[in-house]
C-alpha positions as CSV (number, residue, x, y, z in Angstrom):
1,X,-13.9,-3.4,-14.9
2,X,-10.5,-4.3,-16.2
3,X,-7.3,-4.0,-14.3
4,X,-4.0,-3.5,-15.3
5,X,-0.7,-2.0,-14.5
6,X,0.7,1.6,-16.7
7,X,4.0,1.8,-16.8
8,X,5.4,4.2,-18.8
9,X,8.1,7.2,-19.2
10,X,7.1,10.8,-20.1
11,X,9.0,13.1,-22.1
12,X,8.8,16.9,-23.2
13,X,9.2,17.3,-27.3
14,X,9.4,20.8,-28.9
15,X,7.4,21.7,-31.6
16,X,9.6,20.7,-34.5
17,X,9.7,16.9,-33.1
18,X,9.4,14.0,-34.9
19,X,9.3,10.4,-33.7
20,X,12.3,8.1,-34.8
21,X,12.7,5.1,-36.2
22,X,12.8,3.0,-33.4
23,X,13.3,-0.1,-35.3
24,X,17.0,0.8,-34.4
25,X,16.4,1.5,-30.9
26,X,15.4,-1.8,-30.2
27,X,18.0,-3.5,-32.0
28,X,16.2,-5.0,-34.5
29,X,12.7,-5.2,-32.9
30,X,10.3,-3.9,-36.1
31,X,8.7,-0.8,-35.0
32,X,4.9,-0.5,-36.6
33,X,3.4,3.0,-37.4
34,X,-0.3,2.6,-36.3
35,X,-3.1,4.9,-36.8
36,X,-3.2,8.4,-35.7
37,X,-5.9,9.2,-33.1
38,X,-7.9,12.1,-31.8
39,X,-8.7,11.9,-27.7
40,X,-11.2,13.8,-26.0
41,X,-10.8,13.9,-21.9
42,X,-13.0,14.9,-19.3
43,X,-10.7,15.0,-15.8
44,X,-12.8,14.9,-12.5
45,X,-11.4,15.7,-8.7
46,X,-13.2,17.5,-5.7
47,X,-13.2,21.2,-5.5
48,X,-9.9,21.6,-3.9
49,X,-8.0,18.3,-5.8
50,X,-7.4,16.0,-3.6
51,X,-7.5,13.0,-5.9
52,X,-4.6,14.7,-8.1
53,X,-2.7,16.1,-5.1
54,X,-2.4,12.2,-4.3
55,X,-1.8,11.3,-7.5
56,X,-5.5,9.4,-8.6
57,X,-6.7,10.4,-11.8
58,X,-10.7,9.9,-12.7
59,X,-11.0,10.7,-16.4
60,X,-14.0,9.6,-19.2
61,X,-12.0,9.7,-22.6
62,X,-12.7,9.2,-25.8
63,X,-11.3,8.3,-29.2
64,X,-9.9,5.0,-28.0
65,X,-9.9,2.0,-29.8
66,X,-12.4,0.3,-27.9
67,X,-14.7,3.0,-27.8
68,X,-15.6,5.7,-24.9
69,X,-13.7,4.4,-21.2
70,X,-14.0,5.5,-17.6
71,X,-10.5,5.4,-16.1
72,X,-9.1,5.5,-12.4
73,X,-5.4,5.6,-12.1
74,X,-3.9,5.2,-8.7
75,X,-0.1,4.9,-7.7
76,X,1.2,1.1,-7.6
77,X,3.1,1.3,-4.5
78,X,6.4,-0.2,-4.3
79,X,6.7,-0.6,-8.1
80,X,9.8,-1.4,-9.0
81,X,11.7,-0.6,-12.4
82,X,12.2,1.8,-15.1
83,X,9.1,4.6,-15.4
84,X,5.9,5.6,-13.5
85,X,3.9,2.8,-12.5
86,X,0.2,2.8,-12.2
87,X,-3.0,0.7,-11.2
88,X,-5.0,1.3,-14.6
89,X,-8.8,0.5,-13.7
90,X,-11.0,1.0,-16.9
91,X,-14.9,1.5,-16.5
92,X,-18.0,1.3,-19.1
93,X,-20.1,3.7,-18.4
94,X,-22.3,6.9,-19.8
95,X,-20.5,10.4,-20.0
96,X,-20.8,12.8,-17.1
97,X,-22.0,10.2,-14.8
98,X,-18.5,8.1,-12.5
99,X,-19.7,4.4,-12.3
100,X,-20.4,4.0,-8.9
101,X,-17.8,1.2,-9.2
102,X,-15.2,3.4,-9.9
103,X,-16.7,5.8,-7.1
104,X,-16.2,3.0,-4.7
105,X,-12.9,2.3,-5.3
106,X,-11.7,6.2,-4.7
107,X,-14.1,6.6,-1.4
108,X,-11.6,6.8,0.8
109,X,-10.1,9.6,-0.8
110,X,-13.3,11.4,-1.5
111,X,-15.2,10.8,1.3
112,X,-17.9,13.1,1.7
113,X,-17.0,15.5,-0.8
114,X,-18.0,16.0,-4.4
115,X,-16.4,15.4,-7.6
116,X,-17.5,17.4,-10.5
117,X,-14.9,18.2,-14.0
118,X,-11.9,19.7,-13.2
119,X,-9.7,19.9,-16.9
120,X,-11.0,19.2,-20.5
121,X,-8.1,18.0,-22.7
122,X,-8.1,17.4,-26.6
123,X,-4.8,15.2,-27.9
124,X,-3.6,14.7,-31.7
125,X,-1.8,11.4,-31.0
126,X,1.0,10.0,-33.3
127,X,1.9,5.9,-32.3
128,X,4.2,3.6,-33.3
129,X,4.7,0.2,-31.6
130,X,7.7,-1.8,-31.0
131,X,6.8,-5.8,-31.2
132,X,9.1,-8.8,-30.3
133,X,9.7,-11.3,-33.4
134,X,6.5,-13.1,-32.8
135,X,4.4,-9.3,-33.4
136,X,3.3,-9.0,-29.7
137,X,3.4,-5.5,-28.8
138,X,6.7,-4.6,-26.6
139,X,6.2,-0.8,-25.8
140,X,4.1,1.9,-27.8
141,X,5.5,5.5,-27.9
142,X,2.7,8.2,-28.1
143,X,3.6,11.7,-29.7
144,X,0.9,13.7,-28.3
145,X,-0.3,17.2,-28.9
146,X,-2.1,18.7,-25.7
147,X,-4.9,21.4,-26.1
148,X,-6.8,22.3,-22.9
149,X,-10.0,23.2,-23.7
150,X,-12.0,26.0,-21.6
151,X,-15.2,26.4,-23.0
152,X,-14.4,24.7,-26.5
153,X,-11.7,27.7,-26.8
154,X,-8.0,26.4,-26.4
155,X,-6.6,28.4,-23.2
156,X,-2.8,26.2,-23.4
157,X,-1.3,23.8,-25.6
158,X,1.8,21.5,-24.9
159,X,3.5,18.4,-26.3
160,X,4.8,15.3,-24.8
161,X,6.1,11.8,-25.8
162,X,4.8,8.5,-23.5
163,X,6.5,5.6,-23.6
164,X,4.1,2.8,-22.6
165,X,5.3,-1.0,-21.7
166,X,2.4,-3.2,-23.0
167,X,4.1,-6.5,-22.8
168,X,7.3,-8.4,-22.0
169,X,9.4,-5.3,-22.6
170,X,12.8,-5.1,-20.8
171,X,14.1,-2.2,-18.7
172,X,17.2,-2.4,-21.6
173,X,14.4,-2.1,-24.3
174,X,12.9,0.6,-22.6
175,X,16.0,2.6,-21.8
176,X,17.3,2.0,-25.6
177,X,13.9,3.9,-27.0
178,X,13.8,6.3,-24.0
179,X,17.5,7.5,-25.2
180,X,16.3,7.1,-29.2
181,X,13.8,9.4,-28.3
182,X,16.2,12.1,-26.5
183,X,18.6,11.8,-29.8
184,X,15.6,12.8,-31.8
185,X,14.8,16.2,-30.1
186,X,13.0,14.9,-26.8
187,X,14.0,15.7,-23.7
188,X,13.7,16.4,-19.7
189,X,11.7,13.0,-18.6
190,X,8.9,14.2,-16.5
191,X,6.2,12.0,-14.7
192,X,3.8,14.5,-14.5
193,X,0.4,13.3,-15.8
194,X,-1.5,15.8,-18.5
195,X,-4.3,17.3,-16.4
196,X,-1.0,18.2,-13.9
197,X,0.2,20.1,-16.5
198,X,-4.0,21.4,-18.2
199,X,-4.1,22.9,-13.8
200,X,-1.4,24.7,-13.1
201,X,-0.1,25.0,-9.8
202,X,-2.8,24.2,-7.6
203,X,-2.5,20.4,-9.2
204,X,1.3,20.3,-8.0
205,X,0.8,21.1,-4.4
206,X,1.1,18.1,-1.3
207,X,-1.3,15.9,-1.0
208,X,-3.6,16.9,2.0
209,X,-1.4,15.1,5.0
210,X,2.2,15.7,4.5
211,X,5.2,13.5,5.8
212,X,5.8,15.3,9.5
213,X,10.0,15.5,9.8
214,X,10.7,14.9,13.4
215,X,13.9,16.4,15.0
216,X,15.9,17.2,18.1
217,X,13.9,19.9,18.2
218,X,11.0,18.6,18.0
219,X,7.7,19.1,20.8
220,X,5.9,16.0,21.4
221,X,2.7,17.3,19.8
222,X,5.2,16.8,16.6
223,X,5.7,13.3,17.3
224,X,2.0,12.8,17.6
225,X,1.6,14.4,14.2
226,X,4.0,12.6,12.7
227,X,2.7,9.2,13.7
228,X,-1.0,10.2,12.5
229,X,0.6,11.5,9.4
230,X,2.9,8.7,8.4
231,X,-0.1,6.1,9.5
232,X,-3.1,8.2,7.4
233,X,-0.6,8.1,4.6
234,X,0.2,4.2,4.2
235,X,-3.8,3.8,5.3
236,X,-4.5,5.7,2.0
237,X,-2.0,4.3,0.1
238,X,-3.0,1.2,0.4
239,X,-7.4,1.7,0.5
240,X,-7.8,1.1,-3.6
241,X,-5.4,-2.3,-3.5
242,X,-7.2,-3.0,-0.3
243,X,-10.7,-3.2,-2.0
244,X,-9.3,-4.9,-4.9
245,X,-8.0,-7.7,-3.2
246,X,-5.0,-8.3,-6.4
247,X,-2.1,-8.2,-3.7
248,X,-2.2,-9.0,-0.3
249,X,0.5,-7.0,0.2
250,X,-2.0,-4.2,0.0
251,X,-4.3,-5.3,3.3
252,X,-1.5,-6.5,5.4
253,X,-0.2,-2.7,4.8
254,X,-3.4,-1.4,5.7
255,X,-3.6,-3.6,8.7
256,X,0.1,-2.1,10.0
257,X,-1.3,1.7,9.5
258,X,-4.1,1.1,11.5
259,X,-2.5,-1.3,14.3
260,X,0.5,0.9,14.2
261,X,-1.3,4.0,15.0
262,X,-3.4,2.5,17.6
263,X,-0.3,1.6,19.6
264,X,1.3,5.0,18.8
265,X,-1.8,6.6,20.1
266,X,-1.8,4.4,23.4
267,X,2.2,5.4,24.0
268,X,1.2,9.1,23.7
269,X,-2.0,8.7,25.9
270,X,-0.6,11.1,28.1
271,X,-0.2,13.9,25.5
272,X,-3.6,13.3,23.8
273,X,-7.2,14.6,25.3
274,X,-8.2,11.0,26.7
275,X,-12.0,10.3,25.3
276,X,-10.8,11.7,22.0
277,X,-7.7,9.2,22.4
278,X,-10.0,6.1,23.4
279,X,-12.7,7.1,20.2
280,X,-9.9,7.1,17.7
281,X,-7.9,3.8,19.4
282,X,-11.9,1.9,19.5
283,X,-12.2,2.9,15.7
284,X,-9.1,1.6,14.7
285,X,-9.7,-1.8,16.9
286,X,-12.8,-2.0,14.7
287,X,-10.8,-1.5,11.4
288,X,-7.9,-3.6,12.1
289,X,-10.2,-6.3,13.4
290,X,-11.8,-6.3,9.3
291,X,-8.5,-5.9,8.0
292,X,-7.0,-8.6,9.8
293,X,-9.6,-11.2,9.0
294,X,-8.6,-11.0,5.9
295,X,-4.8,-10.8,6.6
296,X,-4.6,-13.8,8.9
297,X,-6.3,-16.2,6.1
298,X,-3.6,-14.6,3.1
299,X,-1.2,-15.9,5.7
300,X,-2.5,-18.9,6.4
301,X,-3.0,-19.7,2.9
302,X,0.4,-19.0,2.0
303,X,1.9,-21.2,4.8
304,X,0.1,-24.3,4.4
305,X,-0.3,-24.1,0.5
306,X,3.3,-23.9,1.1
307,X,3.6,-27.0,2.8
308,X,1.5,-29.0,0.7
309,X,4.1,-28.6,-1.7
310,X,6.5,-31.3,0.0
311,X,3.8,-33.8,0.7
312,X,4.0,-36.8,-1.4
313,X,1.8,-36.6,-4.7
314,X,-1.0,-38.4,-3.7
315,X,-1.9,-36.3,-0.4
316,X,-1.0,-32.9,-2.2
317,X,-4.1,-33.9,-4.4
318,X,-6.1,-35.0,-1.0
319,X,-4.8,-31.1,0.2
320,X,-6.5,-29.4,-2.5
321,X,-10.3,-29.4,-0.4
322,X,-8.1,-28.2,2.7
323,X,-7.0,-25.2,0.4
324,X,-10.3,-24.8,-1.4
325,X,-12.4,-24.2,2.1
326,X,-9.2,-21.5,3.6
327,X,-10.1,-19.6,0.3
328,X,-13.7,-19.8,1.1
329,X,-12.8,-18.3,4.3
330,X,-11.0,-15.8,2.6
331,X,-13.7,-14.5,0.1
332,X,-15.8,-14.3,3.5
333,X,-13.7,-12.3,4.9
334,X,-12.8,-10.2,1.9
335,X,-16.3,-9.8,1.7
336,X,-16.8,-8.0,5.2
337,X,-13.7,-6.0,4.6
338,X,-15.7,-4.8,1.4
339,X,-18.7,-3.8,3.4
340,X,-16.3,-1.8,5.9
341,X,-14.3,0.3,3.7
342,X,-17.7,1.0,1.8
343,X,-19.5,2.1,5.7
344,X,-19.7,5.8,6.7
345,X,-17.9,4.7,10.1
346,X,-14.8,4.4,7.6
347,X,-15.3,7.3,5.7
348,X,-15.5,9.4,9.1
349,X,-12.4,7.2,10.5
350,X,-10.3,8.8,7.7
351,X,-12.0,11.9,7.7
352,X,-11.2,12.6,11.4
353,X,-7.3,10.9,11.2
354,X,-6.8,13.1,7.8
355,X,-8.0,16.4,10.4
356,X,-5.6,14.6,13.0
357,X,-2.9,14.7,11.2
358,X,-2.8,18.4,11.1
359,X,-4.3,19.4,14.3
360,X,-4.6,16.7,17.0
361,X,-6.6,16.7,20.1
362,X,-3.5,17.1,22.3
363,X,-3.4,17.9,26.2
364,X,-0.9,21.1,27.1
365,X,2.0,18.1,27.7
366,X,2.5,18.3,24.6
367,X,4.2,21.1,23.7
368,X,7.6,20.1,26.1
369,X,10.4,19.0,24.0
370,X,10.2,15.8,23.0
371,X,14.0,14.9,24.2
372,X,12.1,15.7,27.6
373,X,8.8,13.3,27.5
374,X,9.4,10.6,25.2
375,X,11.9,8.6,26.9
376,X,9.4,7.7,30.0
377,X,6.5,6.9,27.4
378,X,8.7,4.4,25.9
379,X,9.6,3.2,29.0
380,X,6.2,1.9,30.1
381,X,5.9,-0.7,27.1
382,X,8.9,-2.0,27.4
383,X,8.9,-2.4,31.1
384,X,5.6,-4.2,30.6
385,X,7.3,-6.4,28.1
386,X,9.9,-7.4,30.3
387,X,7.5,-8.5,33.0
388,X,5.9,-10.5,30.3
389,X,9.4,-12.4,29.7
390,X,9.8,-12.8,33.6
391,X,6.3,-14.3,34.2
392,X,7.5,-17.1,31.6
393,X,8.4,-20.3,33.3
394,X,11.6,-22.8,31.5
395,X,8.9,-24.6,29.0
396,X,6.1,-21.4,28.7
397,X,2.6,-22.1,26.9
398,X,1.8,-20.7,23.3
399,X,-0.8,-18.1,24.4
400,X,1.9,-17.0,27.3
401,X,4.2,-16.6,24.2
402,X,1.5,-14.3,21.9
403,X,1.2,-12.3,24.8
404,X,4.9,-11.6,24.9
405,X,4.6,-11.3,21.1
406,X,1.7,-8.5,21.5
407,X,4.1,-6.5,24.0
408,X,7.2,-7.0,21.9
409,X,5.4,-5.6,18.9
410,X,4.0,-2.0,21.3
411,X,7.4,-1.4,22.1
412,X,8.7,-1.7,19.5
413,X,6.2,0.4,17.2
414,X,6.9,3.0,20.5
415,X,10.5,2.7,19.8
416,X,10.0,3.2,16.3
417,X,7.6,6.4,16.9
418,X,10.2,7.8,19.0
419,X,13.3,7.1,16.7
420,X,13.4,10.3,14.5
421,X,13.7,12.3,17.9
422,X,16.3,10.0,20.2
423,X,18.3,8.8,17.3
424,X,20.1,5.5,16.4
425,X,19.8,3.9,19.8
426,X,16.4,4.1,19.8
427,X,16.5,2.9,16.3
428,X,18.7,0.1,17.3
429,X,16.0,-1.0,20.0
430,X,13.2,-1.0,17.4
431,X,15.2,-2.9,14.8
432,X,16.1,-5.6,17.8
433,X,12.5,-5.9,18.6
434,X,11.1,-6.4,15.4
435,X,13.5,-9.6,15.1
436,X,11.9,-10.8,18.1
437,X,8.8,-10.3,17.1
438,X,9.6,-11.8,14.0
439,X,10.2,-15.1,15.4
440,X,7.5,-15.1,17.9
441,X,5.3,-14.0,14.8
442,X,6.2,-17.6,13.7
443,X,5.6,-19.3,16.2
444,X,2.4,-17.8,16.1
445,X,1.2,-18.4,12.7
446,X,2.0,-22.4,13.4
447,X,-0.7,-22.3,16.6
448,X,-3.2,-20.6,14.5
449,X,-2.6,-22.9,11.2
450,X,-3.1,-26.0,13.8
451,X,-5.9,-24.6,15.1
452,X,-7.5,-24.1,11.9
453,X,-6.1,-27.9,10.7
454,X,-7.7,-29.8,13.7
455,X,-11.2,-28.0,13.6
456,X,-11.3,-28.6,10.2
457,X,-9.9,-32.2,10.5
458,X,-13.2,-32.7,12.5
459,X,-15.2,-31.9,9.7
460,X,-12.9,-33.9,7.1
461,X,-12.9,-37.5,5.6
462,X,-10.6,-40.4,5.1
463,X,-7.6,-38.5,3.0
464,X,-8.6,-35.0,3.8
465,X,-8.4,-35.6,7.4
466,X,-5.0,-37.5,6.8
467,X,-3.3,-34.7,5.2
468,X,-4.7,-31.8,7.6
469,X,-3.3,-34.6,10.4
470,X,-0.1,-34.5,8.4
471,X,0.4,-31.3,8.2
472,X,-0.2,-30.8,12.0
473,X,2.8,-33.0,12.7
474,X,4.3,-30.3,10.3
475,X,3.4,-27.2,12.3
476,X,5.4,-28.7,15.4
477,X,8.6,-28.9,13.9
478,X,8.0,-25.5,12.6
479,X,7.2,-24.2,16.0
480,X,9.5,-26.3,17.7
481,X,12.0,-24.4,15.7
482,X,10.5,-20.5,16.6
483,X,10.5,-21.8,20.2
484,X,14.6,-22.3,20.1
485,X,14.9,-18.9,18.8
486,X,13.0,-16.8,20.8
487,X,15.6,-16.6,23.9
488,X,18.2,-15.8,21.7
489,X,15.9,-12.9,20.0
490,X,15.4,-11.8,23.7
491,X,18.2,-11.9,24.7
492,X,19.3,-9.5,21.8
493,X,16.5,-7.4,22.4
494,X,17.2,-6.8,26.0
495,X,20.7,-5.4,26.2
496,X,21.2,-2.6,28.3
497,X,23.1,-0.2,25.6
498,X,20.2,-0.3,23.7
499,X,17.8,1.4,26.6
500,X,20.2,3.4,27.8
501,X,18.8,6.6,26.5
502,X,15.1,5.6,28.5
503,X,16.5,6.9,31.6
């Protein structure tokens, strides 16, 4: 398998099109005609698409280069520049048969459901690349004749132009050949994918959960939907880079859907049937706890690797068997995750949340307006969190503090659940929150990393065990720090204008 990230800018050319010298367009850059091709693609999905509907491709194509490829494209989250950004995953494998390792990897889309063709699509492509001085490929514009096939017989044809980024390419660079291209004829930049266009209109419609907007009109059985919604959504978006363990960005995301949506579910316990509420809440427990193996080492990783940084020379050298058995931990860990999202227990998870998210278990409670209800569920969590603060003595113990840290973090996800319906101040409450949970969140990390630094000390020699010493000594400034914050972060937190509308 080969991983990589598409980025690239579509364009609509009419039949009398011809591709520019782009040589011009990139001020100088040469621009090299290369060899025309001929593609043949095979586009899978289940029976109602719900890979394309949430913008995953599976497709066996061939004509490239390299010879016949699998290839799974999935949305890169978050990407940021010029274009539509992709995960491109490429597969060998034999025609009409996935690779179960591409299978794996969409799972939690499919789950139980079939794939079978969808859309066969022929393409005359026309290429030419634009290189930097040093003839390394820049970008690669496509001309591409479309014919989709149906039964060998052409049913449509269409024409686009790609713009591809294959190296070190500018968003200037790209821009400049985007707008040569326009000048030449192209026009109406569209990031619809080809099989989009090969299906028609069934390809273009929502993906099967749908953002839930939340109003003052709003029943609390919306709210409910709309935290199962938003949570199945990021869960999903975030299952493929989960699996492939390239950004840990991906599982900490993962982690928040399902630890968000277990707290959500808890501050609507009264609007939910209560054994369905508990199944779902137990599942997630499960999840996050796999998710959060993995998350807590990325962190950890990152803090002390970190530190090592500004130790002298010769113990960053001594640190580097400290870091080598945290990453051990970490591939453990990733490797239990990998077992998890591969389970049937997380296929049904998904399956049930995805059914959820359109019609949840929900107890008659539910259909009051929302203005009505939600201010006394919000009011529980944070009433709980303020006994937390009172029970804290003038010079309170770590764990005393994470358990102040767990409540901050359920009323504030309440808060936040809540928000779309009660408005800014509720908004306020959860933006106040999350800075307090911020700092006790780092306070945190530094009881966990000296945790990990002492046990591991014990198991250490001579330099090693100076270093993890040292960088225990380095943890206690950190959290002596968080701990002179935390007051003022309350304190914040707990002003009466921002709970007024709880009453």
């Amino acid at each position: 398998m080969t991983v990589g990230i598409e980025r690239e800018v579509k364009l609509v050319a009419p039949p009398t099109f011809r591709l520019p010298d782009l040589t011009v367009a990139a001020n100088g850059s040469p621009a090299v005609v290369l060899p025309p091709q001929r593609l043949q693609a095979t586009y899978y999905d289940t029976v109602d698409l719900r890979l394309i509907r949430w913008g995953v491709t599976v497709r066996y194509r061939t004509g490239e280069e390299g010879g016949p490829v699998w290839t799974v494209k999935v949305p890169a989250v978050g990407a940021k520049g010029e274009g539509l950004s992709r995960r491109e995953l490429n597969f060998r494998g034999r025609p009409g048969a996935v690779p179960d390792e591409a299978m794996a990897l969409i799972r939690g889309f499919v789950r139980h459901a079939a794939i079978a063709p969808v859309a066969k699509l022929a393409t005359r492509r026309h290429r030419a690349q634009v290189r930097d001085g040093n003839g390394h490929p820049l970008l690669e514009v496509a001309d591409d004749v479309v014919s989709v096939l149906d039964n060998r017989q052409v049913a449509a044809r269409f024409r686009e132009v790609e713009v591809e980024v294959q190296g070190d390419a500018s968003d200037e660079l790209l821009r400049a050949v985007v707008d040569r291209l326009r000048e030449a004829g192209a026009s109406s930049a569209d990031s619809t994918p080809k099989v989009i266009w090969a299906l028609g209109p069934r390809a273009t419609g929502p993906p099967e959960v749908e953002p839930f907007a939340l109003g003052a009109e709003s029943s609390g059985a919306d709210t409910v939907r709309a935290a199962i919604s938003a949570a199945v959504t990021r869960l999903l978006q975030h299952d493929v880079g989960a699996r492939l363990g390239d950004d840990a960005e991906d599982v900490h995301q993962a982690r928040v859907a399902t630890r968000r949506l277990r707290s959500d579910l808890r501050t609507f316990r009264d609007l939910v049937q209560p054994e369905w509420g508990t199944f779902v809440r137990e599942e997630l427990r499960w999840l996050a706890g796999r998710l959060g193996a993995v998350r807590d080492t990325d962190v950890l990783l990152e803090r002390l690797s970190d530190q090592v940084t500004r130790l002298p020379e010769q113990d960053r050298r001594a640190a580097t068997g400290l870091l080598k058995r945290l990453n051990s931990d970490r591939e453990a860990a990733r490797e239990e995750l990998h077992v998890a999202l591969q389970s049937d227990r997380y296929v049904d998870l998904v399956e049930e949340l995805v059914h959820a998210a359109r019609m949840p278990k929900l107890l008659p409670e539910a259909d009051l307006p929302a203005t009505e209800i939600l201010p006394q569920l919000v009011r529980k969590p944070w009433k709980q969190l303020q006994a937390a603060v009172a029970a804290l003595g003038d010079d309170p113990e770590d764990d005393k503090l994470h358990e102040v840290r767990i409540r901050t973090k359920r009323a504030r996800y309440a808060a936040e659940a809540v928000s779309p319906v009660m408005g800014k101040p509720a908004k306020l409450l959860g933006g106040a929150l999350a800075s307090l949970q911020s700092v006790l969140g780092d306070l945190q990390d530094g009881t966990v990393a000296e945790e990990w630094l002492r046990s591991t000390a014990t198991r250490s020699r001579g330099a090693a065990a100076i270093v993890a010493g040292q960088l225990v000594a380095v943890q206690h400034a950190e959290m002596a720090l968080a701990r002179k914050r935390w007051k003022a972060a309350w304190k914040a937190a707990s002003r009466k204008s921002l709970r007024s509308w709880m009453t």
